[in-house]
N, C-alpha and C positions, 0 to 999 in steps of 0.2 A: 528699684524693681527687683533685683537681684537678691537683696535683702528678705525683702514681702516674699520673693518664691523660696529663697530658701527656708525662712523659719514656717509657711504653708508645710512643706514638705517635712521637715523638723515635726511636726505637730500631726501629721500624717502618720508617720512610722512610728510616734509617741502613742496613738492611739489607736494604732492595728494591735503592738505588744498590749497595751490595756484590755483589749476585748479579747484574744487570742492566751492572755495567758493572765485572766481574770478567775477570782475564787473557784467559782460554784463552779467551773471547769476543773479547773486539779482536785475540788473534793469530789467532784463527779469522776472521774474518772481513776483516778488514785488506787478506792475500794477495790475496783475490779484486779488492777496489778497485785494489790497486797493478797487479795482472797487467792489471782492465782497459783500464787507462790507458797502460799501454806497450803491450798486444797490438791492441787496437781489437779482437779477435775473440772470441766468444761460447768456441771449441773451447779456445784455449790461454789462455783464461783461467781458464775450469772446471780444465785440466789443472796450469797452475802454481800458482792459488791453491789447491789441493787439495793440492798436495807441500808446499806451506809448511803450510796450516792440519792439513791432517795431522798432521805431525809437529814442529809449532810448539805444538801445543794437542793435538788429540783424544788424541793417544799417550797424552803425557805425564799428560794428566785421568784415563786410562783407569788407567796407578799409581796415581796419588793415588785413584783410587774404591776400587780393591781394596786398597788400605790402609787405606781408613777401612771398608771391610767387613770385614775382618780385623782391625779394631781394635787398631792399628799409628798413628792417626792421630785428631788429635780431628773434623775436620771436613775436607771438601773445599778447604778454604783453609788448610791447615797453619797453623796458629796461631802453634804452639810451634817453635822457632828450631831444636832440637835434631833436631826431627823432619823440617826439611826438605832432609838430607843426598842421602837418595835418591833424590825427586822431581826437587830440583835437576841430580843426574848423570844422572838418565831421560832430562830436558828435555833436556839438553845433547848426551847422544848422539843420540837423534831428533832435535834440531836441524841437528845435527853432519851426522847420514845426507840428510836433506832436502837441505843444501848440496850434497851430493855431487851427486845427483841432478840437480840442477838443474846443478851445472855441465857434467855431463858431458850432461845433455840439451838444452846449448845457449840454456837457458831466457833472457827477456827480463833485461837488465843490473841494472834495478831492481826485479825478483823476487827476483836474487841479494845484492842489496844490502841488501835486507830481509830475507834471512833470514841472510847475515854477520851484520846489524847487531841481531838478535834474539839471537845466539848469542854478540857478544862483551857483549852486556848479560850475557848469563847469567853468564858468567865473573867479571864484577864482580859482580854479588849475589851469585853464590857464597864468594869471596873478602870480602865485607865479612861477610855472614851469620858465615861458619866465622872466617875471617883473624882480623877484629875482633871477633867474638863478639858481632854485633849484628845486630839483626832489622830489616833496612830494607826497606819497602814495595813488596812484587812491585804491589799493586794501583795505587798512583801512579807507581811507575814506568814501568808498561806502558803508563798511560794517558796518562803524557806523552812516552812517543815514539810512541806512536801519534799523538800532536797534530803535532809535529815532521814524521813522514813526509807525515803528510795537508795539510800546510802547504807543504811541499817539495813535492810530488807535485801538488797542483791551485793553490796558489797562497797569499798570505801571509792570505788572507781565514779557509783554513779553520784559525787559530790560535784561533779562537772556539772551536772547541772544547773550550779550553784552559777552558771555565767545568767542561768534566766531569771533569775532571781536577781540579779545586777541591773538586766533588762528591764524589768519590771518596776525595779526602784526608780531607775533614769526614765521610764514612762511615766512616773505618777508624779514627780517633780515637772517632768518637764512640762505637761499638762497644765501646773498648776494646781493640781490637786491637792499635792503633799507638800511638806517642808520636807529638808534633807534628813531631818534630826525625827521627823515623823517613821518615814521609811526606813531609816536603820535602826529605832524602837520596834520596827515592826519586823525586821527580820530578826532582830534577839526574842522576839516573845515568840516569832513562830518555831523555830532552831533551839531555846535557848526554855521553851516551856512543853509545846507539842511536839516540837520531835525528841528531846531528851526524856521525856514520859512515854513516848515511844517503845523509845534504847532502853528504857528499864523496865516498862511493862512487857515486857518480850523479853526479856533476860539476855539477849545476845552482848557476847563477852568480844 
């Protein structure tokens, strides 16, 4: 009995970290921190963080939901490797269109840099998912270039966040979802592709 309630509980806290520090949340949310810190203004921060988390997240969510209402999809976190063809080219183009946007509306350097550096992540998950025929960790990935930008962006202190991104990985294992060797490809490609295109798209020395 004690077993059964522990691993309940075990699988509990595995899957609140899952949902609480899931993609389209850190790229939701993300835009707005970077926009504030390059605009200093309330206006074009609402307005750039909004073209990114727009179409960095809420689009791309809004696929994934009417596919899993359509049942097309096991879950909101696409699971299954084969299923995430679509979502991945959704993301891609709404990321794709956001760039545009932003460059042609002049948007701050490291607004556009962040969402380059979101969209050439996408390219590589795509290619290792399909290319390789292997399912690497949208959830560690994302959350470890989210540590990279927010370490770039305010200073080397905020790499502590790097415990949630440890979080993150030990959710999507422990779930089941991931292998171990999944989730630590996916935090090199997020650190190691998006946030180091970051670091140099934004020249910070």
């Amino acid at each position: 009995m004690t077993c059964v309630v522990g691993g309940e509980v075990h699988t509990k806290y595995a899957r609140l970290v899952t949902e609480l520090l899931a993609p389209w949340i850190w790229v939701f949310g993300l835009p707005f921190v970077v926009a504030a810190q390059a605009t200093r203004e309330l206006g074009p921060t609402l307005l750039w963080g909004a073209v990114v988390g727009v179409t960095g997240s809420l689009i791309p969510m809004a696929v994934v939901m009417r596919g899993v209402k359509q049942g097309r999809y096991d879950s909101h976190h696409v699971t299954i490797r084969e299923h995430r063809l679509v979502p991945f080219i959704a993301t891609i183009v709404s990321v794709g269109s956001g760039w545009l946007i932003l460059g042609l509306g002049d948007a701050p350097p490291q607004v556009l840099a962040l969402s380059v550096s979101l969209f050439v992540s996408l390219l590589v998950m795509l290619g290792i998912t399909f290319g390789l025929s292997w399912k690497v960790s949208m959830h560690s990935g994302v959350a470890a270039g989210a540590t990279v930008v927010l370490a770039v962006t305010f200073g080397p202190w905020l790499a502590l966040v790097g415990i949630l991104v440890a979080l993150v990985a030990w959710s999507r294992v422990a779930l089941g979802d991931h292998t171990t060797g999944q989730v630590v490809a996916g935090v090199f490609v997020g650190a190691g592709v998006g946030g180091a295109l970051f670091w140099v798209l934004t020249g910070v020395t």
